[in-house]
Every structure is written in C-alpha cells, then in structure tokens.
GUPATI-790688 format. One record per residue: residue in one letter; x, z, y of N, C-alpha, C in turn. Coordinates in steps of 0.001 Angstrom, whole numbers, padded with zeros to 6 digits, always signed. Each point is the difference from the previous one (the first is absolute). Last residue first. Layout:
<rs>
AXZYXZYXZY...
</rs>
This chain:
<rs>
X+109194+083012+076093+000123-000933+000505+000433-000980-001597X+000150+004626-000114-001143-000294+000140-000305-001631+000271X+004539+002143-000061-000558-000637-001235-001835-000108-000412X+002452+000480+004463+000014-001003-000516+000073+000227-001566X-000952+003307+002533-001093-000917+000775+000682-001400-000961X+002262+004311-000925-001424-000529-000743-001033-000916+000551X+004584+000609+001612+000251-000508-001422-001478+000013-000327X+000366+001358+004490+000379-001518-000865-000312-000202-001149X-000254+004849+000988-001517-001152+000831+000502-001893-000120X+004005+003692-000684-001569-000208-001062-000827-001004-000142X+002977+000445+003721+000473-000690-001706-001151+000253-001072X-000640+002220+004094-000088-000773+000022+000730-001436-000994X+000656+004645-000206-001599-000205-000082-000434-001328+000188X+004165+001312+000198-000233+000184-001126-001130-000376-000148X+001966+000340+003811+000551-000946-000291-000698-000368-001515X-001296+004156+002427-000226-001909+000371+000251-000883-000342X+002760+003876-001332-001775+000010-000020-000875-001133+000173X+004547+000758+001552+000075-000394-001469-001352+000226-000264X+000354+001279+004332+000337-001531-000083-000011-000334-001399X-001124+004453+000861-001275-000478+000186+000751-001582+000083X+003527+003559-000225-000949-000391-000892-000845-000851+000031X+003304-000549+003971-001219+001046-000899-000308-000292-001132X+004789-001711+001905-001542-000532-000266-000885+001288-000490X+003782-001007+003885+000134+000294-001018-001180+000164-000677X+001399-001008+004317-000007-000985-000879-000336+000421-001396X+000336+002181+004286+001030-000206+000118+000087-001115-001780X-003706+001940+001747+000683-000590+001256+001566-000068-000237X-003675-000040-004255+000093+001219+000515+000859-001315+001413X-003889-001870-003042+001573+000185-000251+000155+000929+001340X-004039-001396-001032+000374+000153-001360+001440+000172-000134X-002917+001531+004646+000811-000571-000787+000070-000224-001445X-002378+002723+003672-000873-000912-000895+000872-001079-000930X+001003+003094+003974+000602+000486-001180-001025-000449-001094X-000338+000199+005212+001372-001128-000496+000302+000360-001447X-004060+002012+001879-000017-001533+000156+001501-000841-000502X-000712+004735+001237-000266-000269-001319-000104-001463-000539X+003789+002053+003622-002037-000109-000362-000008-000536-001273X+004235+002714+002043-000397-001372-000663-001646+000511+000273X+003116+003746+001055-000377-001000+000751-000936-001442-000047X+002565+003371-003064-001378+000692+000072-000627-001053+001271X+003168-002719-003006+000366+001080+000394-001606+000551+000359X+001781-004003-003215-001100+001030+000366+000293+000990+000454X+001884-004809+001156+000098+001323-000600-000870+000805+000054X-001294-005057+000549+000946+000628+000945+000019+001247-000905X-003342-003340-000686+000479-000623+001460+001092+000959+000068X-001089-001722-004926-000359+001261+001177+000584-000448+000839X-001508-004111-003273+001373+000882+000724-000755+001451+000710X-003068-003346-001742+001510-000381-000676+000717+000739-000026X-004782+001811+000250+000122-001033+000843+001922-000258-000921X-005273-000599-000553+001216+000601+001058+000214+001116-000277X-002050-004111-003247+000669+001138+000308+000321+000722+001423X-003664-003960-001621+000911+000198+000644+000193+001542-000230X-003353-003522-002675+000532+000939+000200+001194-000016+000856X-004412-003467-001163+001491-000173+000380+000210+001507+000159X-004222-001469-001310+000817-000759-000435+001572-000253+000357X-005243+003023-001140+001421+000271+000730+000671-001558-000381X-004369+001470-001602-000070-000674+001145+001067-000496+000212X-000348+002490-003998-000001-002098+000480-000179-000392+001260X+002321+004670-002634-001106-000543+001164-000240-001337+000037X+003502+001889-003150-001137+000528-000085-001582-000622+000653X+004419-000667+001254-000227-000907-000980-001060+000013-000423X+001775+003303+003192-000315-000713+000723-000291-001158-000911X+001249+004078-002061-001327+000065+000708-000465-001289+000812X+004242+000815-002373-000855-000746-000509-001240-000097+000482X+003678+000374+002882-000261-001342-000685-001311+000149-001178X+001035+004077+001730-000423-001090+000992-000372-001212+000135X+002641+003126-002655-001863+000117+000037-000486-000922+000983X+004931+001202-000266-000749-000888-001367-001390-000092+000123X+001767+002136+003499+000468-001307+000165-000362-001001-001358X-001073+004909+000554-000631-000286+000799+000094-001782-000005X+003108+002781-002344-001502-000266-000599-000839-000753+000910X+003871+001134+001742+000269-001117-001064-000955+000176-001028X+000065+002979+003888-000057-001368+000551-000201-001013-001250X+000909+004310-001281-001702-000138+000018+000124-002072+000633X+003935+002135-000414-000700-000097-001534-001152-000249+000124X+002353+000947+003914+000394-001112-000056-000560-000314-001940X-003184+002922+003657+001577+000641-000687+000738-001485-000348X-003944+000865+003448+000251-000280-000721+001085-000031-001072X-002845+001776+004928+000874-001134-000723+000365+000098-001607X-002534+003034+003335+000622-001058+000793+000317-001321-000587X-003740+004520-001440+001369-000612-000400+000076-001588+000820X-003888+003139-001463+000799+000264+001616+001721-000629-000631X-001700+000848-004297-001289-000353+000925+001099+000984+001185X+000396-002774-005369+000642+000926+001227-001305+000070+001065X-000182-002332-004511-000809+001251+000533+000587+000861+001239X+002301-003847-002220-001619-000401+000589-000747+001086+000574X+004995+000289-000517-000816-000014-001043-001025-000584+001119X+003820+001375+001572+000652-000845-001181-000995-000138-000939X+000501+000704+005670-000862+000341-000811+000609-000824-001398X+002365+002932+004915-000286-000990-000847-000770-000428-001452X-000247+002810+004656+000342+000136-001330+000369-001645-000480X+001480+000910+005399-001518+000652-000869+001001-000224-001742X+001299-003824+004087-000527+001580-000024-000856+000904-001214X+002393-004418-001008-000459-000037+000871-000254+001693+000119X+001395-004193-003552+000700+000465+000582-000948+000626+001508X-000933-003494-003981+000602+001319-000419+000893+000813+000579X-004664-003573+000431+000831+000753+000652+001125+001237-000928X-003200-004574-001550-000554+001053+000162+001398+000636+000539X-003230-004626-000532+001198+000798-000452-000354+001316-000226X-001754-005134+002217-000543+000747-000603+001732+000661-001143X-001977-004546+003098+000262+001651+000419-000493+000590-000945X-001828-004521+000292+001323+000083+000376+000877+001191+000362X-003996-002049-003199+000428+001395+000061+001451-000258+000608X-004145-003261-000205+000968+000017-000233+000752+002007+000148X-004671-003526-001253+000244+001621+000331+001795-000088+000090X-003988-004812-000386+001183+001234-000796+000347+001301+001002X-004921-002494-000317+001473-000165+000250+000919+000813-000339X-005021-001380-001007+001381+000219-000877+001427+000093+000995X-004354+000588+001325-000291+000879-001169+001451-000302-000807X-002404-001115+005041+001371-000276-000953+000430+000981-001244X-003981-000162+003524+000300-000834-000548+001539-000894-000721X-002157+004391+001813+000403-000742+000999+000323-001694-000341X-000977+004304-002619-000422-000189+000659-000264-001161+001553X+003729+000740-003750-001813-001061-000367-000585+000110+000662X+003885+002583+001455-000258-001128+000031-001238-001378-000740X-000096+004946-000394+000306-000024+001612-000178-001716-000056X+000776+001927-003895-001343-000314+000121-000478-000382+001595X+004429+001072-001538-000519-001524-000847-001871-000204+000545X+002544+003849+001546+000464-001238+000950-000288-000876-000688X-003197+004269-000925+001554-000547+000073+000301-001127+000487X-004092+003156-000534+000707-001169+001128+001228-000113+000066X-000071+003805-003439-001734-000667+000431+000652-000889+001737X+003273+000081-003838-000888+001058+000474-001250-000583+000751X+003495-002241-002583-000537+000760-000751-000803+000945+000524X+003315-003939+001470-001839-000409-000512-000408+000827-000831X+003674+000893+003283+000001-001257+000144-000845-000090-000724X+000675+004225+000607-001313-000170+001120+000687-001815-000573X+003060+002623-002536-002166+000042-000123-001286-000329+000497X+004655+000850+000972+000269-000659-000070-001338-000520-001023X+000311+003460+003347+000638-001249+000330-000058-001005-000439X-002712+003829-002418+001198-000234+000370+000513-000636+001334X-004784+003045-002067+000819-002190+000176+001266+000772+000727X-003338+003504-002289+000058-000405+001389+000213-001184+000451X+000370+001633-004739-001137-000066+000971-000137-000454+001174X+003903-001871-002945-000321+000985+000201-001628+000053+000781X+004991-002562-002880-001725-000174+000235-000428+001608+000905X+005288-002573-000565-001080+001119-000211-001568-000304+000718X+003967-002951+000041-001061-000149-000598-000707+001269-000618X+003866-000045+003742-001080-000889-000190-000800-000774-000645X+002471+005145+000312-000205-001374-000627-000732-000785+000764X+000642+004153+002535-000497-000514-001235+000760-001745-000297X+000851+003279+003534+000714+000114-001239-000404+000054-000698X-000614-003701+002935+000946+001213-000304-000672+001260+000411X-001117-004750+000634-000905+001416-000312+000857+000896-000783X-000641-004790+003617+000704+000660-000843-000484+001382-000137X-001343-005032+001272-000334+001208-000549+000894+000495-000106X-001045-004169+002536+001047+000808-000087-000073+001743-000361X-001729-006429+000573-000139+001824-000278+000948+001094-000305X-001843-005779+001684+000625+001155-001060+000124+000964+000792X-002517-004844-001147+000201+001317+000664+001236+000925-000416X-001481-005386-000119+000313+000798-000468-000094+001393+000721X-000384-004323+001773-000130-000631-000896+000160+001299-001750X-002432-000753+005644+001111+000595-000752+000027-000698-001544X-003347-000302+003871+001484-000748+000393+000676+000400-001044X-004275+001591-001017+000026-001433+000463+000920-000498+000463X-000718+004195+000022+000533-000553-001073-000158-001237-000155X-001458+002440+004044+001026-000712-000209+000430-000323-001543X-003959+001274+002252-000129-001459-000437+001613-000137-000407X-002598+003607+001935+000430-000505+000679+000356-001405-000187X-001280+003465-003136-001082-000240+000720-000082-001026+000937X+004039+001897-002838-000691-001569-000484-001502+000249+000971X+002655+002924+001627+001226-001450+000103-001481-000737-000481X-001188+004445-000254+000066-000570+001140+001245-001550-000073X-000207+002746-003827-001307-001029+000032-000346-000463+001524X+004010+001741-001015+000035-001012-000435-001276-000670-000348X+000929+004105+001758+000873-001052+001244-000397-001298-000610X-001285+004071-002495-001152-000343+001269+000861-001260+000822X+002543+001077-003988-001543-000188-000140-000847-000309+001310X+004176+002289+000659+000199-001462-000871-001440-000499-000439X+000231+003488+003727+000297+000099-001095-000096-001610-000134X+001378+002172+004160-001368-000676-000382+000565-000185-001756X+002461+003415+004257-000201-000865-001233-000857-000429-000057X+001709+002509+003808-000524-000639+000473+000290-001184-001778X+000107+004895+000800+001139-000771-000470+000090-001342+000449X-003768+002957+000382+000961+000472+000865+001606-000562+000123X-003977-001732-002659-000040-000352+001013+001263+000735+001234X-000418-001531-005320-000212+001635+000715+000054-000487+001573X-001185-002470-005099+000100-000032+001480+000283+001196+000233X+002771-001340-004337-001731+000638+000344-000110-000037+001723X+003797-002889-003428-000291+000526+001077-001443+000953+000373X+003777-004016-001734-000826+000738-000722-000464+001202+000304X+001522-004557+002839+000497+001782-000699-000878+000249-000709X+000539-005353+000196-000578+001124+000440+000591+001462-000127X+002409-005403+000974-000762+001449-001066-000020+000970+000482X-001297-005222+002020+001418+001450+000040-000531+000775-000450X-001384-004390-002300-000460+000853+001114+000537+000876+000251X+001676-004955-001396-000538+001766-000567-000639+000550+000982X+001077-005544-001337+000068+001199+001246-000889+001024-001006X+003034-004836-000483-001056+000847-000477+000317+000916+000216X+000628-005390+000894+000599+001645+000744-001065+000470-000849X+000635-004524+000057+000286+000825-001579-000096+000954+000708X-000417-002870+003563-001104-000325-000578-000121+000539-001962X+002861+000416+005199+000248-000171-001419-001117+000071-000762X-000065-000134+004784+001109+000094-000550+000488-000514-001123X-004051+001443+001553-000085-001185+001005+001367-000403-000865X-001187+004402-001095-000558-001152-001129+000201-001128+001035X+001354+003823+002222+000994-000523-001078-000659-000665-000863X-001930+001273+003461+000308-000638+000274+001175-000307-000742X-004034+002056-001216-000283-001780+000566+001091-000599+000485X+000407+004526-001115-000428-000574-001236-000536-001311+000244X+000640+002720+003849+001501+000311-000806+000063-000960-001695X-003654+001254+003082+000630-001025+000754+001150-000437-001384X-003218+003239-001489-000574-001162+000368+000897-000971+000631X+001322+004229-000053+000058-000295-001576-000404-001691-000224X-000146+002673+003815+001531-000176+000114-000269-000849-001428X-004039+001514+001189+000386-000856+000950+001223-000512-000138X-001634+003579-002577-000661-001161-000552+000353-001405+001132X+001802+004474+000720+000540-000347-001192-000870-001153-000520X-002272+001881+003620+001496-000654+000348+001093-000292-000970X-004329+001980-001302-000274-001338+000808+001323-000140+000601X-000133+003626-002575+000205-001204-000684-000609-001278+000458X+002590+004440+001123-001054-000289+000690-000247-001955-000805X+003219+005528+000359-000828-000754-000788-000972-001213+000598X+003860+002603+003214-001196-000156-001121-000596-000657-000748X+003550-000649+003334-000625+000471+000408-001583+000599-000667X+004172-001178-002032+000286+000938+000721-001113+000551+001270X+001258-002102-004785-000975-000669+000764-000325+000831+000689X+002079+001708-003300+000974-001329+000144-001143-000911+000633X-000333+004264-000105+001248+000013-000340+000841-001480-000098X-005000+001600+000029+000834-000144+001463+001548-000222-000090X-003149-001726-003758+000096+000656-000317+000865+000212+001787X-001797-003430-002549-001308+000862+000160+000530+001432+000476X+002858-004331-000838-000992+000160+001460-000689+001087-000216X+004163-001271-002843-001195+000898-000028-000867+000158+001417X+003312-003865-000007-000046+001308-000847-000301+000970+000140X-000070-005909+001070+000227+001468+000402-000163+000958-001161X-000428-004941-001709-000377+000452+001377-000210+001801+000514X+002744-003271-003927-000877+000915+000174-000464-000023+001435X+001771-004158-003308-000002+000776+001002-001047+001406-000006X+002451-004782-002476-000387+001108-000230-000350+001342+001085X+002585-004586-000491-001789+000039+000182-000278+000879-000058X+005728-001972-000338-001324+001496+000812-001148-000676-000068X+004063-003029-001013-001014+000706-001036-000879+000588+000103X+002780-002533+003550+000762+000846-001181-000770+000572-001311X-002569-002096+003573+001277-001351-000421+001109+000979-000852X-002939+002793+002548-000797-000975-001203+001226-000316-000668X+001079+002033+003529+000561+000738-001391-001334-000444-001088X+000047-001512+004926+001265+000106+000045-000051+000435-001607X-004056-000184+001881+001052-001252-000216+000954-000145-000180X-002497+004343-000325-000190-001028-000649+000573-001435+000194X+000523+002848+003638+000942+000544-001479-000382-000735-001185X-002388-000885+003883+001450-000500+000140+000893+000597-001254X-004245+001520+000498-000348-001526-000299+001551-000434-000002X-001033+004190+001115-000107-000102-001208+000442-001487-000264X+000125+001185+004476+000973+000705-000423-000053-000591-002269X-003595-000805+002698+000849-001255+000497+001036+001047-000799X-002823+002801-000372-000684-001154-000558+001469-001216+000320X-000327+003740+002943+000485+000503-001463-000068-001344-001326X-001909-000707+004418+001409+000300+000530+000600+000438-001599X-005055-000102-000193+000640-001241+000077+001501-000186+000321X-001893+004263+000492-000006-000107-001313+000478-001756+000044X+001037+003666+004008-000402-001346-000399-000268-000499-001431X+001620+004061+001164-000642+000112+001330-001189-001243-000238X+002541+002018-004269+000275-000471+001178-001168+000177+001034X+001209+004553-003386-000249-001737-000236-000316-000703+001676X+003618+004306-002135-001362-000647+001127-000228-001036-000103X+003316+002083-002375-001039-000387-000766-001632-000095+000892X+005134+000775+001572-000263-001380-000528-001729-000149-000857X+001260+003288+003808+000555-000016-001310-000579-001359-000249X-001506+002714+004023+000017+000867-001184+000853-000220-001617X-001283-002309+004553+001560+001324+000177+000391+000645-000902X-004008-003182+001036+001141-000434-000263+001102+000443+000023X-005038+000880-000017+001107+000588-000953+001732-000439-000213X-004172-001404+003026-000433+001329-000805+000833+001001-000422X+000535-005461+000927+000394+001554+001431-000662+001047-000341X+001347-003618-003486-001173+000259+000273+000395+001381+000919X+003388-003497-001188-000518+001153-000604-001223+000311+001148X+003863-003454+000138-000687-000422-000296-001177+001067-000519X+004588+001160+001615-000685-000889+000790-001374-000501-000306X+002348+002591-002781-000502+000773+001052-000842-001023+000690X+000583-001543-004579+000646+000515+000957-000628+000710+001150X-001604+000193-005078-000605-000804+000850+001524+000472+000992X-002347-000505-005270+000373+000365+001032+000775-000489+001277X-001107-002683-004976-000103+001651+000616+000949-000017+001269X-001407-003029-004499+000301-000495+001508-000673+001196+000201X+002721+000195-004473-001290+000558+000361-000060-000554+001497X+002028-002810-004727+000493+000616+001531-001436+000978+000426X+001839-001636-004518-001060+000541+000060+000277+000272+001836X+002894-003079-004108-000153+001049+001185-001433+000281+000056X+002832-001769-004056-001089+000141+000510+000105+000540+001202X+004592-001365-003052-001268+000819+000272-000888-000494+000844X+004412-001905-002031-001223-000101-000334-001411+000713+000216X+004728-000158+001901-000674+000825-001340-001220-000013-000738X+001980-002057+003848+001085-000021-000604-000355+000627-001584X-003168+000244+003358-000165-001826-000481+001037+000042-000967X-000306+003935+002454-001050+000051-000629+000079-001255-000844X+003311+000593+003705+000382+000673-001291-001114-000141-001565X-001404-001909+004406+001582-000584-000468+000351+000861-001383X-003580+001883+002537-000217-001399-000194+001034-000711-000949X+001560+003435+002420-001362+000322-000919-000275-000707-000935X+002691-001366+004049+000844+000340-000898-001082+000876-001380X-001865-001357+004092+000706-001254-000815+001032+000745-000619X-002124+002825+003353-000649+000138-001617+000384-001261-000731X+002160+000983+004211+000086+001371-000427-000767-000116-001566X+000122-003701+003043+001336+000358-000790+000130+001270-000706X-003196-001513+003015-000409-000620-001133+001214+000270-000694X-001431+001409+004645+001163+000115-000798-000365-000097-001642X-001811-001532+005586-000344+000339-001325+001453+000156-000931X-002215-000380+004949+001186-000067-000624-000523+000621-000893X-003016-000617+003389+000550-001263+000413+001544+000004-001508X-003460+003552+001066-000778-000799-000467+001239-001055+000148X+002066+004073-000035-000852-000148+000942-000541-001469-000412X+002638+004013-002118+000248-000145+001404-001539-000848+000792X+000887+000245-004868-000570+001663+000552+000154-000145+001402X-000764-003259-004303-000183-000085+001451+000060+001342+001130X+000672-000047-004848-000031-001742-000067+000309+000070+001536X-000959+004033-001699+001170-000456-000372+000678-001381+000947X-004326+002328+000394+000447+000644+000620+001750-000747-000620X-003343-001779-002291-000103-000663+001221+001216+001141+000923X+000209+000154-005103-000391+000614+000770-000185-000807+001059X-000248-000328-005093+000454-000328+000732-000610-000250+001815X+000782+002965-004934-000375+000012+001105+000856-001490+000468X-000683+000481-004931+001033+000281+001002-000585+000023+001100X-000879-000078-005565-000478+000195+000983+000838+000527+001052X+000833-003473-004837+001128+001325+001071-001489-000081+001310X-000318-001808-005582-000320+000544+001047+000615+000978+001056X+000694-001023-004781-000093-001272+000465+000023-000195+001294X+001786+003588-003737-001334-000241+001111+000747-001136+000201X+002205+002448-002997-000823-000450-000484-001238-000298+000858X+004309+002394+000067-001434+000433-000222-001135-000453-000433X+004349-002188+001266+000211+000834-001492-001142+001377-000198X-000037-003003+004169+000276-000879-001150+000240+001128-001691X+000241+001864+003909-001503-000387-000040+000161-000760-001028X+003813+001504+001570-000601+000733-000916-001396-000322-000229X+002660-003008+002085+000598+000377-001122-000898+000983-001484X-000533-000310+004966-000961-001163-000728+000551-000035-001258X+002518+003077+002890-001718+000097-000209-000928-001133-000904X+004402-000364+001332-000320+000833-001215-001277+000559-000089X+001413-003068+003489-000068-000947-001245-000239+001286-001193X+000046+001272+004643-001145-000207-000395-000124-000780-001626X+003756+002446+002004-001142+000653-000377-000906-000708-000795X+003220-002520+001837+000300+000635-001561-001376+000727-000096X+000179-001688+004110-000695-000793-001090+000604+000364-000671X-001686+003410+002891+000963-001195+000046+000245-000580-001370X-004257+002724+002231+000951-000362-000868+001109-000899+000367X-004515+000374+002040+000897+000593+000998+001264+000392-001114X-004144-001776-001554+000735-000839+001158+001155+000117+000682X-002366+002144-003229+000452-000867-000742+000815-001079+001196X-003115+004160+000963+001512+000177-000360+000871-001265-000716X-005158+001039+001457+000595-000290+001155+001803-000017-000857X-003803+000521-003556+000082+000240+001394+000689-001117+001132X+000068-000200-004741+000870+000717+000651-000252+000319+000857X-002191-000238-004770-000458-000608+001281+000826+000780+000752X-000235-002716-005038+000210+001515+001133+000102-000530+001374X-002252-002370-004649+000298+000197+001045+000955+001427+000624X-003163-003329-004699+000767+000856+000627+000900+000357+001256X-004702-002413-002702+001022-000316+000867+000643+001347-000046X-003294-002014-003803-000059+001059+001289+001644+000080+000083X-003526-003866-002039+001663+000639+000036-000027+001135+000574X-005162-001333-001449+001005-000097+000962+001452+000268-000480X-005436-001887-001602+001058+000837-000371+001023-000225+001069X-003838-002490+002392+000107+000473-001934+001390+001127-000203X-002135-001872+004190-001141+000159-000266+000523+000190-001576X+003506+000209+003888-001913+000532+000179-001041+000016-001174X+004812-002117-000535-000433+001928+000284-000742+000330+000430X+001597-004721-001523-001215+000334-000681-000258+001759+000606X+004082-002625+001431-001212-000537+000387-001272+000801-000464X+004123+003083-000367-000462-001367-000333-000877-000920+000789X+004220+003340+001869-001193-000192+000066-000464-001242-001106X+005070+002429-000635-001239-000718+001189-001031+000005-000457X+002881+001905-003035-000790+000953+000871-000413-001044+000974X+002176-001352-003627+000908+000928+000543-000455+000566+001192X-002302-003011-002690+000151+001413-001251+001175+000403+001075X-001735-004506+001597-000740+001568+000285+000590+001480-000899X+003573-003939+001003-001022+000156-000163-001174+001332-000109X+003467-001813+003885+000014+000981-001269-001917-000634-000788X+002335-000519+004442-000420-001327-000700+000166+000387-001138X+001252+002819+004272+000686-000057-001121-000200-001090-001403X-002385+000395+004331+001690-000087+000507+000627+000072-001530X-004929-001653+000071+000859+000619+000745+001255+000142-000223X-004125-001685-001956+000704+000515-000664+000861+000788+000728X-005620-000410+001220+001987-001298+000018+000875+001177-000667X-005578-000016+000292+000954+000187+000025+001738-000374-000187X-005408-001953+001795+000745+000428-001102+001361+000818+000208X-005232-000674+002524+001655+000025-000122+000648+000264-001085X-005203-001136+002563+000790+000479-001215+001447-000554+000205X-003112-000531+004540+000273-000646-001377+000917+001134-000978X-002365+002359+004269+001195-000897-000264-000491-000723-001363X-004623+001815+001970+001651+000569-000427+001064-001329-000246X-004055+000272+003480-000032-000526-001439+001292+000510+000218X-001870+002781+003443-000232-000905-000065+000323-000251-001760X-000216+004435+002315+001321-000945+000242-000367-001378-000600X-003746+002720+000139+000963+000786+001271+001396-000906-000216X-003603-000339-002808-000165-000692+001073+001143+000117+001022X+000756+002119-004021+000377-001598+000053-000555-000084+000903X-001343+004376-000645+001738-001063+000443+000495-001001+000176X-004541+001178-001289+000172+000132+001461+001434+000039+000168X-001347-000214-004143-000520-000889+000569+000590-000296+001390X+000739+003891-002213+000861-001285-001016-000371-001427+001050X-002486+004301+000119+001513+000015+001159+000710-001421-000520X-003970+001280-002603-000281-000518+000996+000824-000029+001078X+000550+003073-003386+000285-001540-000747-000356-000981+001565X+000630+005145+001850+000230-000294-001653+000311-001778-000030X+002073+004516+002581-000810-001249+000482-000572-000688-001682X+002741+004788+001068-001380-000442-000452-000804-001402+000558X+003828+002465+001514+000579-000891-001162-001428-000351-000568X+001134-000441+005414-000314+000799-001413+000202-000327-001166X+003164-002439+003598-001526+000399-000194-000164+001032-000593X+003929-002902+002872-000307+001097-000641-001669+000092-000362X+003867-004417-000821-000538+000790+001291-000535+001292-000685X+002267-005503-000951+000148+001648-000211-000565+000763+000976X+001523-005466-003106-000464+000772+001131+000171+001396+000419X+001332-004467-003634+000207+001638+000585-000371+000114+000913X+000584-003474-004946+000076+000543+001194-000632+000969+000919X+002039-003089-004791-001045+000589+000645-000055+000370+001043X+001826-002237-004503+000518+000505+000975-000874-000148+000839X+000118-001190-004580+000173+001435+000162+000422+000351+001413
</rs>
C-alpha cells in the first residue's frame, strides 16, 4: 500500500493514453511498500494503517490536525492534548513540521529541540504522528516571495529535500514514516508564488527520493488539496484540475496516498446534492478525484481527509441549519452535527481511509478581531469543550463498536 509522488500543472481533460506517457516521463516505479506499524505499534482496529488498505475492506483512521500549534505548547499543554485525543478516540496527531522552525537563521543551525518533544509525547501515548514537511526560511525562499511569509516555497527544491531527508533520520528510529509533503500547493496562500505543479512536482520529486534513501517504511501523502474552484484573480487551481495536472506529470507515482481537504459547511458532509459538494467531488461527481486517479493509473489509492471541520466563530451570520445562505460560520450545535457526520460520511466513502478533524484548540478569544481560521476548534482557547468534542467522540465509538462486530 505504499506508493509514490510527483506533480505539475495540466488540463484536466488528458485522457487513458497520459497513463503511458507518465511512466515514460519518470521512468520504472519504486518497488511496492508495505506499511509499518509506527510510533504507536497499535493493532490495526486502533486506526493504523492495514497492509490489506489498497486493495480490500479498510480500518478508517482517526486524526486531528494541529497545524503549526502542537509545537509551540508546553508540555502540560501538550500532554492534555493527547489526553484528549486519546479519549476521542484518534490514533492520529497531524503537525506541521516546519523547515522555517527547524532552521530559521541560517542553513548551518538547526533547532530539532523545538519538535523532539512531539515526537516524545506522541510515543508516550501511543499516538501516530502525521508530520506535514512544510515551508520555508527566509534564507532559503524563493526571491519572488521571500518577504512574504513562511508559505513561500524554496529557492532550491533539492535544499528542501536534504532538509526532509534529515528529519526522516532523525524521527525514523522513533517511529515517524508517515509523511505529508506541503500544504495545499494549489492554492497562493500557501504557495506564494502561485499555483504551479511543475515546481510542486520538483520539490515533491526531490523530497520523496530523499526521505525513501532514509527509511525504506516512509509513507508519503500528497500535501492536501484545497477544495477549491479555479479563480485566477485569487491565483486558485481547483483540486481536480491540480490533481490531474500532478498525475499527467507522473507524480502519483511517488505517493503512497492523497489527501484532501473538503470542507462544506453548512452542509453536512453527506448531503447529496445536484451540483457536488466538496465532499462529492471525492467519487460522486463528474471527474472526481477517484476517477481523476484511475485515470492515471491508480484506481485504488487511498484518499486521506487531512482537513476537514467547520468555523464557530467569525464576522457575519452564523449558520445553524444547512439552509443558511451568506453565512461565515457555524453555530456550536451545527459544529456538532457537522462533527458526527463526518465520521459517518467519511465510512460511507471507500475511497477515504484516514479522517482528520481541525482543528483541537481555538487559536484565541472570540473577540470581533479573531479570524475565522482560529475558531475550527472542538475545544474553545481557554479549554473548554464544544459540543462538537462529545460528538466525535460519539461518532467515533460508534464506527468501532460496528467495525468490530462486523469483523
């Protein structure tokens, strides 16, 4: 079940005969990979990966995804965080781990101290990490954009690559295989000089040869997509068109999984509808990402859902029904529909094999100042639990108890 990654931009209309011409384009694919038990050596019913998840029935994994914040905790913080993950019932912690962290001064000093304690706590608890290798120091940032913020990608995709490769040696030997490569390339916000999936196929390409040189269990994601319609003034490429430009390019071929980042508040994510959802475009609408990928010759890989919530704090109305319309965010009753549905919509799907919440924590008080971004929490900034945490918690107890009396 483990696979691999390339990436670049095309049309989405390439058809069966692109299959061919990828492989010429990156030569014979890696050998088949199995999956490792990892940091927590859990058996599969506690959400790691099976051997058998490409090609028969799946566990579906549980996750939240902290962003950038799990790092910058002190370790009570961080031990109650895992506390609470642990009593959610995920297996799975998604954590930036940032090059702009590791190395912000200058290619020669690294502060590996800032994420060995992650690591450390994760092993203490038996959890899973999910590291995302993201972003970039000044020093090392593509002169386009190097003023603009950490989500300027590098100057040097091989310079980023060595950066990867060294983190893999260092947090193999602890359990880590699991890797994402960047986040949401398709989107300027976090690929600052634009969308561009021949340089996301270059960083993707170095970066995946040079943590498999490493560790020979590494299993690589593809940085998740926005869910997204192109608008060019925005400088977006939709999830669909980025991802048949990747597989034209040959990169699924480095990857061992995709993932994705629907979110469709203030619908459900298993409302059916005319149009497609977010969460509809994974194999119910027309070129969806299942069909995206047969196209390309991977009809089974798994679909990971590392992102995916919904905001209860931000400018404007807030929406407590499906039918709201022009609405910012989300009421904290709706969040906790939104949070039970999720799990089941995402069980529902066979592509899907791993779900991520974001997010753990609100980044901060909902004053009129906050963005909307810091209020994806299942627990409010000062700790206290949304509805939508007993929700999850619920939904996902469910989804046990009946995966194992199916079993």
């Amino acid at each position: 079940m483990r696979r691999r990654l390339l990436g670049a931009l095309v049309a989405v209309a390439v058809l069966a005969g692109s299959v061919t011409a990828a492989v010429a384009l990156t030569g014979s694919e890696p050998p088949a990979r199995r999956p490792d038990a990892g940091i927590g050596a859990r058996t599969p019913t506690s959400g790691a990966p099976s051997a058998s998840a490409r090609t028969t029935d799946r566990d579906l994994a549980f996750g939240l995804s902290f962003g950038d914040s799990l790092t910058w905790m002190t370790d009570a913080e961080r031990a109650g965080a895992m506390d609470d993950a642990e009593e959610l019932g995920v297996h799975w912690l998604r954590v930036d781990l940032s090059w702009r962290n590791i190395q912000p001064d200058s290619p020669d000093r690294y502060l590996w101290e800032r994420f060995d304690p992650v690591v450390e706590a994760a092993r203490a608890h038996g959890l899973e990490l999910l590291p995302t290798l993201s972003y970039t120091p000044r020093w090392a940032a593509d002169p386009r954009c190097a003023g603009s913020g950490q989500a300027c990608p590098p100057a040097d995709s091989d310079r980023f690559a060595q950066f990867a490769r060294e983190a893999a040696e260092r947090y193999a030997p602890k359990g880590v295989h699991t890797w994402e490569i960047w986040n949401e390339p398709n989107i300027e916000p976090f690929w600052r000089t634009g969308p561009d999936a021949e340089s996301y196929t270059a960083l993707l390409r170095a970066t995946a040869t040079a943590v498999r040189s490493v560790d020979s269990d590494a299993y690589l994601l593809l940085g998740g997509l926005a869910a997204v319609n192109t608008v060019p003034a925005k400088q977006y490429v939709s999830h669909k068109t980025f991802l048949a430009e990747l597989g034209r390019l040959g990169a699924l071929k480095q990857v061992d999984a995709i993932s994705y980042h629907p979110y469709t508040y203030p619908l459900l994510p298993s409302t059916r509808t005319a149009t497609g959802t977010r969460f509809e475009d994974i194999d119910r609408t027309k070129d969806n990402l299942v069909d995206i990928l047969a196209r390309y010759g991977e009809p089974r890989m798994p679909v990971w859902l590392t992102e995916t919530g919904a905001p209860t704090w931000s400018q404007g109305s807030a929406a407590d029904s499906q039918t709201a319309r022009d609405t910012s965010h989300v009421t904290p009753r709706l969040q906790a529909e939104i949070a039970k549905d999720t799990v089941a919509a995402a069980a529902a799907t066979r592509a899907v094999r791993a779900v991520f919440w974001f997010s753990y924590r609100d980044g901060g008080p909902e004053t009129p100042a906050s963005r909307k971004s810091q209020h994806y929490g299942l627990t409010y900034a000062d700790g206290r639990r949304k509805p939508a945490f007993d929700a999850f918690e619920r939904a996902v107890r469910t989804y046990r108890a009946k995966h194992a009396r199916r079993d």
